[in-house]
C-alpha angles and dihedrals in degrees: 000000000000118000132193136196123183112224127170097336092312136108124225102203111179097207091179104141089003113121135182115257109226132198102260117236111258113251134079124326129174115261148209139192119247111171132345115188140150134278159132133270124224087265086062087248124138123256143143116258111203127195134196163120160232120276100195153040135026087322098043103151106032108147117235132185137204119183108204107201108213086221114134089223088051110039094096075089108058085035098061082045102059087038084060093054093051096252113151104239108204120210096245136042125320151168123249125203106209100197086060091065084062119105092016111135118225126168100245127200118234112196124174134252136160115241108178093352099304132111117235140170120249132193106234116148138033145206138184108271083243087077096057123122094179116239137252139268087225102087112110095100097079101220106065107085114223115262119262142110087340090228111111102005091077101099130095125248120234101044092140121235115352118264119220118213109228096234094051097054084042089057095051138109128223104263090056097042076063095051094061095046091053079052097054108041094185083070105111110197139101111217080207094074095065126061104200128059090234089055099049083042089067103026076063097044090048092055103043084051084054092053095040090247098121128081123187117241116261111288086238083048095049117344126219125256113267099010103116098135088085086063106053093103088070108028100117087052101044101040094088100063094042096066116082117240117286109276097359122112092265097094101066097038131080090258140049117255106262113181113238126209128252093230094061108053081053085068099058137105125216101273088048085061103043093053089041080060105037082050092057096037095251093121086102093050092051137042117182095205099067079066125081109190114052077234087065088044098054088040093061093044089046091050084038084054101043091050089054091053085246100114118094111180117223118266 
């Protein structure tokens, strides 16, 4: 344990046993569970927090942490991490000990990102420990990601700050718009303040372009409105699938009228359904709230859809 006494304006330290902690490479490291237990996010939803670290090499001993939303539309992500750890996962409900998920080893991801200016390492990906290739003792340059499954350690330290693309962000649920936010402190919003998932969805997007932190899609992944120009090679091609169906919405909204399936829209929750119908200006035909059951709710977009010639039922 390091002492100190202080002695004419000066500081005796004994560093004997004491070592620097250093900001591990990103790439892929052995785990092990060191605690699983029950909580509750920001949002005030159930999930799993995990916590845990790496059992050998120069950064044994590095603390990461995974947090799992209950969710249903979230819960592909506890399920993959219970499949990594070589839990069998039954196709109906089930209890989970959590005391028997410590000590179970799983390859885990670091990646960086900066909190408060300073770089730092974050567990954000997982593996079973099968896949594992071990890592190296060279990773003191930074920039040179330790050697594993060569998935997700690929990519280069010191980027600066991490840069979100719009349509992921636009394709995300709650529990993950939060996520970003606990990862960008200078975010100022509180998802709690919107009701809706489009709302929060902006309110997010509006706050990473005012930090620098958001970068537009490709323009041949989703192109910008009003650039055209870099178009102009296939026009004549492409002229035909980019106008809506003859008579339907489409040809007054931002995107052509593309038919959904019924299926689908039965798979949905609620804020699924509310952005299917703020996207096809239905939003006025149907309001969720005047339905109870989530059943009610997909019943009235489905009848909303099928009056607006947008429904295809599944083969």
């Amino acid at each position: 344990m390091a002492r100190s006494r202080k002695k004419s304006g000066s500081v005796k330290v004994n560093f004997k046993g004491v070592e620097s902690r250093q900001t591990p490479a990103e790439g892929d490291y052995k785990f092990k569970v060191l605690e699983a237990v029950a909580g509750t996010s920001g949002n005030k939803n159930d999930q799993i927090e995990v916590t845990a670290e790496i059992v050998e090499g120069k950064n044994k001993g590095f603390k990461g942490y995974i947090y799992f939303p209950l969710q249903e539309n979230s819960l592909w992500k506890l399920h993959a991490f219970l499949t990594a750890l070589g839990q069998e996962i039954p196709d109906e409900e089930m209890d989970i000990d959590l005391s028997e998920l410590v000590d179970e080893e799983f390859v885990g991801v670091l990646t960086h990102e900066t909190y408060n200016g300073r770089k730092r390492a974050k567990l954000t990906d997982f593996d079973s420990i099968d896949n594992y290739s071990g890592t190296t003792e060279e990773d003191d340059d930074d920039d040179k990601p330790a050697k594993g499954k060569g998935k997700k350690g690929s990519k280069k330290a010191d980027k600066g700050p991490k840069k979100y693309s719009r349509s992921d962000i636009e394709e995300m649920d709650e529990e993950e718009l939060q996520e970003v936010l606990d990862a960008n402190d200078d975010l100022d919003v509180d998802l709690d303040d919107f009701k809706k998932l489009p709302k929060k969805i902006e309110a997010v997007i509006e706050a990473l372009e005012e930090e620098d932190l958001l970068e537009d899609d490709e323009p041949e992944e989703k192109p910008a409105k009003g650039k055209k120009g870099k178009k102009s090679k296939d026009d004549d091609e492409d002229e035909p699938e980019e106008k809506p169906a003859k008579g339907k919405k489409g040809a007054k909204g931002k995107k052509k009228s593309k038919k959904i399936d019924r299926s689908d829209v039965e798979d949905m929750d609620e804020d699924e359904l509310e952005t299917l119908l703020e996207e096809h200006d239905l939003d006025d035909e149907v309001d969720l709230d005047d339905y109870k059951s989530l059943k009610k709710k997909i019943a009235a977009v489905i009848e909303a859809l099928d009056e607006a010639d947008l429904l295809e039922d599944d083969d």
